[in-house]
C-alpha positions, 0 to 999 in steps of 0.5 A: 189653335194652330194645327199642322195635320199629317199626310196620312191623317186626311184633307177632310179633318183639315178642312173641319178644323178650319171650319172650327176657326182653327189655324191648319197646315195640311201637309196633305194639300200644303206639302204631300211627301213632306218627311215625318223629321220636316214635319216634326221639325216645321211644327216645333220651329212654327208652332204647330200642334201635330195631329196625326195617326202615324205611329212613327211620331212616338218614336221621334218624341221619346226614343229621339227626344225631337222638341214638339209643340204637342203631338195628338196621335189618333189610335183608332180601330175606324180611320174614316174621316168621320170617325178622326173628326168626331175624335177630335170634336170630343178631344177639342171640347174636353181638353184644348187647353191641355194640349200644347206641349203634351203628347196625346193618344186618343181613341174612340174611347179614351184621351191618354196625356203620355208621360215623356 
C-alpha cells in the first residue's frame, strides 16, 4: 500500500511502515513544514492514504469537501510511536482492504470508517 504519513505523526511510524514493505512519503523526512492543504493535495493527486493524528484533516475532508485517497486519523490518548504503530498493526491486519477512499478514525480501541 502507499502511504504519505504526516509531520506530526512521526518518522518512527514511516519507518515501521516501510518495514512492512509498504510504500511511505514522510513528510517528516521528505518535506518538513509542508502545509496541511499541499499535503492533502499531493496524497490525492499521487495516490496516497493519508495517516495522520491532526484534527485538521477532518475539516478539509467534510467541511472543505478536499478529494482524498483515504484519510487514517490516529485518535489516541498515547501518542508515543509505539502506541501509533501497534494502532496501525491492528488497523492494517484487520481492514487493509478497506481503507482506500474512506475516512478512518482509529483509537486504541476502536476503527470507525466516518460517513462523508
Amino acid at each position: 500500500m502507499r502511504f504519505i504519513v504526516d509531520e506530526c505523526t512521526g518518522p518512527a511510524v514511516a519507518r515501521w511502515l516501510r518495514e512492512q514493505q509498504h510504500e511511505v512519503f514522510s513528510v517528516y523526512e521528505q518535506a518538513r513544514g509542508m502545509d496541511d492543504d499541499n499535503i492533502i493535495q499531493k496524497a490525492f493527486e499521487e495516490n496516497w492514504i493519508l495517516i495522520t493524528n491532526d484534527k485538521d484533516f477532518g475539516e478539509k475532508v467534510y467541511r472543505e469537501r478536499r478529494p482524498h485517497r483515504g484519510v487514517i486519523l490516529l485518535r489516541l490518548d498515547d501518542e508515543r510511536a509505539a502506541n501509533k504503530i501497534d494502532a496501525l498493526r491492528r488497523l492494517l491486519w484487520k481492514y487493509a482492504d478497506q481503507l482506500a477512499g474512506h475516512f478512518v478514525v482509529v483509537t486504541e480501541m476502536t476503527v470507525r470508517f466516518a460517513r462523508i
